[in-house]
C-alpha positions as CSV (number, residue, x, y, z in Angstrom):
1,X,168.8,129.8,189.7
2,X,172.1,128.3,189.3
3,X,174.3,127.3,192.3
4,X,177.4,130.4,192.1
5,X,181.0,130.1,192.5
6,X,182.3,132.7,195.0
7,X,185.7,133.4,196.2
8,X,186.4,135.3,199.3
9,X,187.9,138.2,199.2
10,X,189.0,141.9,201.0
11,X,187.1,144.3,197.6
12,X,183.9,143.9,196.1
13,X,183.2,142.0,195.1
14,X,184.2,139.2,196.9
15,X,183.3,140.5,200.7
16,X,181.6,138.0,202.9
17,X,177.6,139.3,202.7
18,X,174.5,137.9,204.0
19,X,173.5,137.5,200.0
20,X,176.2,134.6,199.7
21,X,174.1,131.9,201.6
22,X,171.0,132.6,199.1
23,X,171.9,129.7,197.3
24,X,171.8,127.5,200.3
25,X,168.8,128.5,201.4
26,X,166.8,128.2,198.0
27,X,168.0,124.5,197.8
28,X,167.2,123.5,201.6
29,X,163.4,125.5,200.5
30,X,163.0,124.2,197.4
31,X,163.2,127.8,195.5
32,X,166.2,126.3,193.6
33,X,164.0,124.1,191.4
34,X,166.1,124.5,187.7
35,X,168.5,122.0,188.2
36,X,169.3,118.7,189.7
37,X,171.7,118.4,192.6
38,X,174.4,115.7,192.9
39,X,175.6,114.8,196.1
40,X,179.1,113.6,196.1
41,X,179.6,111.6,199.3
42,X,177.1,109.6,201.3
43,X,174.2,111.1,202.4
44,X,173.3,109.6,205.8
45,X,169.8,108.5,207.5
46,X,170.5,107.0,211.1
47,X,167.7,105.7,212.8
48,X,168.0,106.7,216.2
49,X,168.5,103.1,218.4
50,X,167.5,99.8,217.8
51,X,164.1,98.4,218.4
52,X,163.3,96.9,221.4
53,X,165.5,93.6,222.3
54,X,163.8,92.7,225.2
55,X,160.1,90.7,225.5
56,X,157.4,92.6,228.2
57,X,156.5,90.4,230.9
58,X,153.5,90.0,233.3
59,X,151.5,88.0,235.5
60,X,147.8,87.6,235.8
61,X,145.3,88.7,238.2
62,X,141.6,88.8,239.1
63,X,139.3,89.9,236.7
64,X,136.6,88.4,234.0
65,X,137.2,91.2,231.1
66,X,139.4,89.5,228.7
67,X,139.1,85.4,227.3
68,X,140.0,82.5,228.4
69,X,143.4,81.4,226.7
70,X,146.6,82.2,225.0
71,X,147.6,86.3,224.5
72,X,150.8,87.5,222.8
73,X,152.2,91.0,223.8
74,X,154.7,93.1,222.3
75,X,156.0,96.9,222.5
76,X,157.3,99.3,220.6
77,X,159.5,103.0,220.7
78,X,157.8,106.2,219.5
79,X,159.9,108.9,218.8
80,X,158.6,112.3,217.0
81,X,160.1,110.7,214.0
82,X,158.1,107.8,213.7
83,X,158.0,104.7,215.5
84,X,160.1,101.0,215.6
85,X,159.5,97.7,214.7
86,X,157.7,95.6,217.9
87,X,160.2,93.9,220.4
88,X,160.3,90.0,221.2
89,X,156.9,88.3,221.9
90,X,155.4,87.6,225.3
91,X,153.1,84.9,225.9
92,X,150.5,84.6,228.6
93,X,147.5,82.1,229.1
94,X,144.5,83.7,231.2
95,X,142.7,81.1,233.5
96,X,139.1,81.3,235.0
97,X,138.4,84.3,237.0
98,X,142.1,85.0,236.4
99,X,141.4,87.4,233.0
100,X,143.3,90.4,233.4
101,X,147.1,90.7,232.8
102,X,149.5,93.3,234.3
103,X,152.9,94.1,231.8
104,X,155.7,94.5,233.9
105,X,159.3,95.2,231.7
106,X,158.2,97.8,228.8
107,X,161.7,98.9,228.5
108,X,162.0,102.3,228.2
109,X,163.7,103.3,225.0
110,X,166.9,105.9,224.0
111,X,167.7,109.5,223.7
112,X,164.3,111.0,221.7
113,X,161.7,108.1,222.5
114,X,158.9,110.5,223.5
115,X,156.5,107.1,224.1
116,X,155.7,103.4,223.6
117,X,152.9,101.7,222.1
118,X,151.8,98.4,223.3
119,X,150.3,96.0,220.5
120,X,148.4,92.7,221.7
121,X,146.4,89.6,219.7
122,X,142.4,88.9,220.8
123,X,142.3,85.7,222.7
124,X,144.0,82.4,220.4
125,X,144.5,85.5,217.6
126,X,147.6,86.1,215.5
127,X,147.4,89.5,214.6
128,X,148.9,92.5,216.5
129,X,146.7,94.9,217.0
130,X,147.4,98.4,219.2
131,X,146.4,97.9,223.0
132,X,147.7,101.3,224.2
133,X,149.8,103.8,224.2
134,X,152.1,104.6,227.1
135,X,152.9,108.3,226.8
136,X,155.9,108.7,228.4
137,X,159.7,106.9,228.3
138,X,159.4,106.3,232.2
139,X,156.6,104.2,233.1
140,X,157.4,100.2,232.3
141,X,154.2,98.6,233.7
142,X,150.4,98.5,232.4
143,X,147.0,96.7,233.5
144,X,145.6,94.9,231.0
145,X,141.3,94.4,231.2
146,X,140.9,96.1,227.6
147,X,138.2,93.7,225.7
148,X,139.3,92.4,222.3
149,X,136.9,93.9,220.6
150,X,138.9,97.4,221.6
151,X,141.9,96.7,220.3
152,X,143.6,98.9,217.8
153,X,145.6,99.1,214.4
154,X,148.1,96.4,213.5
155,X,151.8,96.7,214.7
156,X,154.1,98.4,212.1
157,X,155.9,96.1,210.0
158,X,158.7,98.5,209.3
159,X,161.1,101.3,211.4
160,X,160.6,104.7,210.7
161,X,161.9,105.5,214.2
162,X,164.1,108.0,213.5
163,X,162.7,109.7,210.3
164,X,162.6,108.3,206.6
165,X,162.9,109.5,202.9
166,X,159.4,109.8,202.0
167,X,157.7,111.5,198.7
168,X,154.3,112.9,198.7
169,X,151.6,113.5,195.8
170,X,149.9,116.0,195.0
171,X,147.5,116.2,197.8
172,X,150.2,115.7,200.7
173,X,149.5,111.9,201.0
174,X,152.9,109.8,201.6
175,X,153.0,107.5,198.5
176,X,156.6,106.4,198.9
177,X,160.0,106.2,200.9
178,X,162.7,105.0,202.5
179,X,163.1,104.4,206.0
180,X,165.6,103.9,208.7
181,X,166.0,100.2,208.6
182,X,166.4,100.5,205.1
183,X,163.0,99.0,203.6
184,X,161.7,100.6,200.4
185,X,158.4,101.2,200.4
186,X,155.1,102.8,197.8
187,X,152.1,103.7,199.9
188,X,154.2,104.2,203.7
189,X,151.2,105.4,205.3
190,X,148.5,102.6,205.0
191,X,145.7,103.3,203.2
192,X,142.8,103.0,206.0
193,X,139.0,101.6,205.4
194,X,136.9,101.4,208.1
195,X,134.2,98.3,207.8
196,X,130.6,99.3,207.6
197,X,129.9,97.4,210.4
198,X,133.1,96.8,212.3
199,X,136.8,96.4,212.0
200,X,139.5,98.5,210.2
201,X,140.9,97.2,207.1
202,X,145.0,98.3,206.0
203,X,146.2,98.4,202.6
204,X,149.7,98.4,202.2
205,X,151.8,98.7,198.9
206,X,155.6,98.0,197.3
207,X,157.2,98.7,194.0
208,X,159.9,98.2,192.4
209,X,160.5,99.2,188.9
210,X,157.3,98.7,187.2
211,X,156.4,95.5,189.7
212,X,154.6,95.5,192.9
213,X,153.2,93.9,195.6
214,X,150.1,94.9,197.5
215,X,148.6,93.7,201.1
216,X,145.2,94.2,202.2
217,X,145.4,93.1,205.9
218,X,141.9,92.6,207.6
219,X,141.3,93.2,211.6
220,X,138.2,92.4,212.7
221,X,136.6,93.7,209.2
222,X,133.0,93.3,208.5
223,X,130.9,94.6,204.8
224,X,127.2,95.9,206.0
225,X,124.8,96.7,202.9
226,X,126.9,98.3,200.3
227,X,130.5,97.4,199.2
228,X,133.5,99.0,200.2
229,X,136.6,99.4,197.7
230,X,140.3,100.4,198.1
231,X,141.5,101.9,195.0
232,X,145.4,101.2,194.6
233,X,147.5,103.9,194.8
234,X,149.2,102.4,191.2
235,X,147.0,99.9,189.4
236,X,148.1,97.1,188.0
237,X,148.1,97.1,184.1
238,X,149.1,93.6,183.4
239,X,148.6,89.8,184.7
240,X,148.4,89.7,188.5
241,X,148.7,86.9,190.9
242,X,146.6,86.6,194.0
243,X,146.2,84.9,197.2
244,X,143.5,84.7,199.6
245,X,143.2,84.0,203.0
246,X,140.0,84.3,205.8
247,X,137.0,83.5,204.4
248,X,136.3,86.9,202.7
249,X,134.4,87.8,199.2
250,X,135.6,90.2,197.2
251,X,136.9,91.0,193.6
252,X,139.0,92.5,191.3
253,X,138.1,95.5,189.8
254,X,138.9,97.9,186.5
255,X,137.1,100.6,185.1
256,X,134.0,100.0,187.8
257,X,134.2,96.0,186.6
258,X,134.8,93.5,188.4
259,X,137.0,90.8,186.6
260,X,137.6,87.5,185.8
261,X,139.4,85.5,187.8
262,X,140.7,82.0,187.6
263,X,140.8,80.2,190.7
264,X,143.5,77.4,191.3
265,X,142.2,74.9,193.8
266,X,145.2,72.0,194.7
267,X,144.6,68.3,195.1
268,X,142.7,67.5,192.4
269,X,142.7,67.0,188.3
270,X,145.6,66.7,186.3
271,X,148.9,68.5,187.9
272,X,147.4,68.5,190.9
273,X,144.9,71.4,190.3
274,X,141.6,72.7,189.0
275,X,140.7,75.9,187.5
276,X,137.8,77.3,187.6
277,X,136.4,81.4,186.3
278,X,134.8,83.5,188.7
279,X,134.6,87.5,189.3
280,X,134.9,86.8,193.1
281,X,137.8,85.4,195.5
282,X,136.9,82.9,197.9
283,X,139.0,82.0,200.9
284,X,142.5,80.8,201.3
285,X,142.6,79.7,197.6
286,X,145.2,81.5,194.7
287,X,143.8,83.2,191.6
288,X,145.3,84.5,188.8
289,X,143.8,88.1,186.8
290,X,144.9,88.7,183.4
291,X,143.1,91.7,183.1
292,X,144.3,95.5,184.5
293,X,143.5,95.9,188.1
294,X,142.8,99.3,189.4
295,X,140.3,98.5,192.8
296,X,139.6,95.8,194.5
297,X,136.1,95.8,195.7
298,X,135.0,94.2,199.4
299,X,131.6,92.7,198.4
300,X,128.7,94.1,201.2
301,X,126.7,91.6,203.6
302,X,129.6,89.7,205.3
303,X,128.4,88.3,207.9
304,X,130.9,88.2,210.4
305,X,134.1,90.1,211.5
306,X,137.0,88.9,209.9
307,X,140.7,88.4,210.8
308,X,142.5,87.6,207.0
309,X,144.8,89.1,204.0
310,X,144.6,89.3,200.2
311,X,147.8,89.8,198.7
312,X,148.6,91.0,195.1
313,X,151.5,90.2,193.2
314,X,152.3,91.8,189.4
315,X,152.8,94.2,187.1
């Protein structure tokens, strides 16, 4: 239905009546579906506070649960919204006997932060992974004597805290958006694999126009006797670029295929580089796929966990 033109009035029929607000609530329901709806002014999004601007601290105390060496710490606000991007880093190196750390400092956050989530790296590690959740916007302090191997999901990259602009397919699943801090994003919600053995893998994935980028971000994955495969929530149907990091094998994939991919290795032949065909990536090298891409394909019978990323750039 149309959006109507009233004027008020004392005789029918322009009385004030209940009917008069139908068209407002078919558009805020989605009845009104027949027309598009331009919205003259700015339409708002405020995220509701910052991210944390101050680092966690801590001090160490008696225990032999965690490693021996250098952990980073970080926090962030959780709202009903969604959640912020992690505060400031902490730094702590556990000694002998000395292998628990207690956070002191988890700021508590503003009006509508219903928790925070604490996000740590293993022992000597670079990735973020979720320690805990603190439940609450009171309590600043936690004991630390979770193993590494416990450890979580990777801190968000991006603020949602506060709400975003999201769009959803056909099955419910969040495919795109925009959020508080302003980032653009395809795929909001992380596609999630769970290794066959151990470890989570996160695929994440941006687009603009017809190009896009896609992450797969590895914590502590591990293959066990069959593959495992992400299919990309949009495929790529022309040349893409690649890069490889942490020792993994996997390939490219179209149709149930894997494809070829040429493999750029620096420091050697003319220009600096060799190439060399292969259907499988190897790590911390760059490849390049003229073919579509539609999966990529985590090849079974790794034999460790692994901390890495594959990142695909194209069209």
């Amino acid at each position: 239905m149309p959006l109507t033109t009233r004027t008020n009035g004392s005789l029918s029929p322009n009385i004030i009546t209940s009917a008069w607000f139908n068209d407002f609530k078919d558009l805020l329901t989605g009845v009104m579906v027949d027309q598009e709806v331009s919205i003259k002014n700015n339409l708002a999004m405020l995220s509701l506070g910052a991210p944390p601007s101050v680092a966690p601290a801590g001090s160490l105390a008696a225990s032999t649960v965690l490693g021996i060496g250098l952990y980073k710490y970080v926090y962030t606000y959780v709202s009903a919204d969604g959640e912020s991007t992690p505060s400031p880093v902490f730094q702590i190196t556990t000694t002998s006997t000395n292998q628990k750390v207690n956070l002191t400092a988890v700021a508590v956050g503003p009006t509508g932060t219903t928790a925070r989530k604490v996000y740590r790296t293993i022992v000597a590690g670079s990735v973020l992974k979720l320690l805990t959740t603190i439940g609450d916007n009171t309590t600043t302090t936690f004991s630390d004597a979770i193993a590494d191997g416990s450890l979580g999901v990777a801190a968000p990259g991006y603020n949602s805290f506060g709400g975003s602009i999201i769009t959803k397919d056909s099955g419910g699943v969040i495919r795109g958006g925009l959020t508080s801090d302003g980032t653009m994003l395809m795929s909001m919600s992380p596609v999630l694999l769970t290794g066959g053995t151990a470890g989570t893998a996160e695929m994440y994935q941006w687009m603009q126009g017809t190009i896009k980028t896609t992450w797969i971000v590895l914590n502590g994955f591990r293959t066990a006797g069959a593959d495992q495969f992400f299919t990309l929530p949009s495929p790529y149907t022309k040349a893409v670029r690649i890069w490889s990091q942490g020792t993994l094998t996997w390939a490219a994939m179209a149709g149930g295929a894997a494809q070829t991919v040429t493999i750029y290795v620096t420091g050697a032949g003319a220009g600096g580089a060799t190439t060399a065909a292969s259907t499988n990536i190897f790590a911390d090298n760059q490849g390049f796929v003229a073919q579509p891409i539609d999966q990529v394909r985590l090849n079974s019978g790794w034999a460790s966990n692994k901390d890495g990323v594959i990142i695909l750039e194209g069209k």
